[in-house]
Backbone as CSV, one residue per row, in Angstrom:
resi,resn,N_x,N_y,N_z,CA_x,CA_y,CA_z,C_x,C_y,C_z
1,UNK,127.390,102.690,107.773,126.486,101.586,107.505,125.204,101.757,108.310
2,UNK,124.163,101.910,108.170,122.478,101.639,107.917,122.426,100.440,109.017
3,UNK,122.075,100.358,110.101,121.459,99.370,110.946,120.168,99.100,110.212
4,UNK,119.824,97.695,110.520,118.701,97.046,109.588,117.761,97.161,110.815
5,UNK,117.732,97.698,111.907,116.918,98.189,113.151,116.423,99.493,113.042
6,UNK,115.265,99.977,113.099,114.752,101.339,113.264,114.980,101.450,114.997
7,UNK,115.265,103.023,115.364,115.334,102.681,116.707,113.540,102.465,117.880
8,UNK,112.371,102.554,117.063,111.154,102.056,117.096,111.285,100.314,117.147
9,UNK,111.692,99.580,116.635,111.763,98.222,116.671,112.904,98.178,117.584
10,UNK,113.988,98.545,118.011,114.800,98.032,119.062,113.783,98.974,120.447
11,UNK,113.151,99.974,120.458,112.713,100.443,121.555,111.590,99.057,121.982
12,UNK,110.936,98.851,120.811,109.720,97.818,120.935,110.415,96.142,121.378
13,UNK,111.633,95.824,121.066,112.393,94.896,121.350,112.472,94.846,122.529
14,UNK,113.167,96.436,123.063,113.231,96.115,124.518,112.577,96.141,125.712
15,UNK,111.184,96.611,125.090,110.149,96.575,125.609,109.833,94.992,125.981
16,UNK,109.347,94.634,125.279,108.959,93.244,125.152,110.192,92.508,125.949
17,UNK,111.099,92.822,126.055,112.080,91.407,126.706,111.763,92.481,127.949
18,UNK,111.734,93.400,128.420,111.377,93.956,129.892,109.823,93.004,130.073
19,UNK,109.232,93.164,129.416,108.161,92.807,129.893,107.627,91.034,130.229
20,UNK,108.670,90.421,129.128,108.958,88.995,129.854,109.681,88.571,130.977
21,UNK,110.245,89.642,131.857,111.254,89.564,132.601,110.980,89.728,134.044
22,UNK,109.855,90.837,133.710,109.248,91.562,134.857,108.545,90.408,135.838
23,UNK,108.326,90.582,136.746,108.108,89.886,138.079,106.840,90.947,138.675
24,UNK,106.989,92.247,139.252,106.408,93.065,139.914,105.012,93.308,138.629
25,UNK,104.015,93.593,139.213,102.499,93.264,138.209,102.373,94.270,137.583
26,UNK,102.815,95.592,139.023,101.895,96.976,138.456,103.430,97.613,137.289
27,UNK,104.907,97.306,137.328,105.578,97.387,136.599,105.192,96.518,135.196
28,UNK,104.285,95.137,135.217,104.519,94.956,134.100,103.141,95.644,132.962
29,UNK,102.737,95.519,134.011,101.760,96.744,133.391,101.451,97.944,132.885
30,UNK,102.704,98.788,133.898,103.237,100.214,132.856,104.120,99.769,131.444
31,UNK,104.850,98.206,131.650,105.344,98.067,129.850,104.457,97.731,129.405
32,UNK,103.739,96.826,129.769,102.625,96.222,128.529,101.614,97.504,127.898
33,UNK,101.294,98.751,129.070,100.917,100.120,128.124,101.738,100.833,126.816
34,UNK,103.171,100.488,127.437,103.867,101.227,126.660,104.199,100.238,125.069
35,UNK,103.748,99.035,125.238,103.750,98.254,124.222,103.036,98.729,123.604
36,UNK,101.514,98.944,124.025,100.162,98.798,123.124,100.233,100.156,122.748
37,UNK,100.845,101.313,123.161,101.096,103.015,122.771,101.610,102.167,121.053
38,UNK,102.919,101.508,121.287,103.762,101.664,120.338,102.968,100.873,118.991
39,UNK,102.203,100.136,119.426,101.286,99.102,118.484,100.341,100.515,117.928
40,UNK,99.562,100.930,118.585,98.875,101.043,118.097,99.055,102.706,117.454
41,UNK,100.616,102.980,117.538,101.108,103.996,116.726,101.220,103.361,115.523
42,UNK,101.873,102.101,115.531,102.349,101.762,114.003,101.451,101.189,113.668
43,UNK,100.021,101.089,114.242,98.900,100.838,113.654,98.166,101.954,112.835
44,UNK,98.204,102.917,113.336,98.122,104.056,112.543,98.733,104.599,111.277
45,UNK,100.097,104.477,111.736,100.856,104.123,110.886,101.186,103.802,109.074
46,UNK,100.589,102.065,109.216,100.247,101.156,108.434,98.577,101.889,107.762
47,UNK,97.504,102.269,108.432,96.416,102.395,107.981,96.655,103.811,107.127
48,UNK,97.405,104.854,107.824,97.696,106.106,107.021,98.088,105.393,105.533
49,UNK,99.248,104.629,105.420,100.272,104.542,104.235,99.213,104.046,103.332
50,UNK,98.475,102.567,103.726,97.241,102.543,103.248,96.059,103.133,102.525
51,UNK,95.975,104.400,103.065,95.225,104.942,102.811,95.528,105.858,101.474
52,UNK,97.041,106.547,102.055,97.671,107.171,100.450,97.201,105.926,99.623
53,UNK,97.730,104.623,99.637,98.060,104.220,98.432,96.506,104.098,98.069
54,UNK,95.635,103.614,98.547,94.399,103.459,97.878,93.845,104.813,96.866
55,UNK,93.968,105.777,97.732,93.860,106.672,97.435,94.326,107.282,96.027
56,UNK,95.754,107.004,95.711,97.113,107.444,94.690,96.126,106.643,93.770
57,UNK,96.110,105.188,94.315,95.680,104.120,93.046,94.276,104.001,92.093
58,UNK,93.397,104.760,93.098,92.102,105.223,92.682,91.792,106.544,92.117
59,UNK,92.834,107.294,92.399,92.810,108.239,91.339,93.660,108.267,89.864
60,UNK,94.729,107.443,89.874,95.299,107.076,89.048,94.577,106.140,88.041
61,UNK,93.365,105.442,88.936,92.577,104.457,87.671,91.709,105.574,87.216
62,UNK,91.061,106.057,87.693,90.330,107.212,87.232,90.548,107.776,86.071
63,UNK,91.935,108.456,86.263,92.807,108.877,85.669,93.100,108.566,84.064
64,UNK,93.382,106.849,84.083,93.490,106.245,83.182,92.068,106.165,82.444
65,UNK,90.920,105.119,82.888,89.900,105.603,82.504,89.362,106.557,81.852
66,UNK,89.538,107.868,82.299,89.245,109.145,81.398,89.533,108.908,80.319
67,UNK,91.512,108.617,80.566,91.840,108.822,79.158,91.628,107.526,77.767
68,UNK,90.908,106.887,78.091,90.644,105.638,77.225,89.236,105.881,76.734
């Protein structure tokens, strides 16, 4: 059975509950980096997949177009 967790969202899970937990500044500060790493991977991410699809979909109208 398929966990409905990627291990990216439980790493990012446990990030975040470390980082509500934390007490010491310059510790919460090495998680809160390692948060914004992980953000702004799956920010990349999201803009790549994005980008195929615009991409797929604009050549595919094209596509169609021609043929009409």
């Amino acid at each position: 059975m398929k966990s409905r967790f990627t291990d990216e969202s439980l790493n990012w899970r446990k990030l975040c509950r470390a980082a509500a937990l934390e007490q010491d500044p310059v510790k919460l500060f090495q998680v809160v980096q390692r948060i914004n790493a992980l953000l702004r991977t799956h920010l990349r991410r999201l803009r790549s997949c994005a980008d195929i699809r615009r991409n797929h979909t604009s050549h595919t109208s094209s596509r169609l177009d021609r043929a009409a």
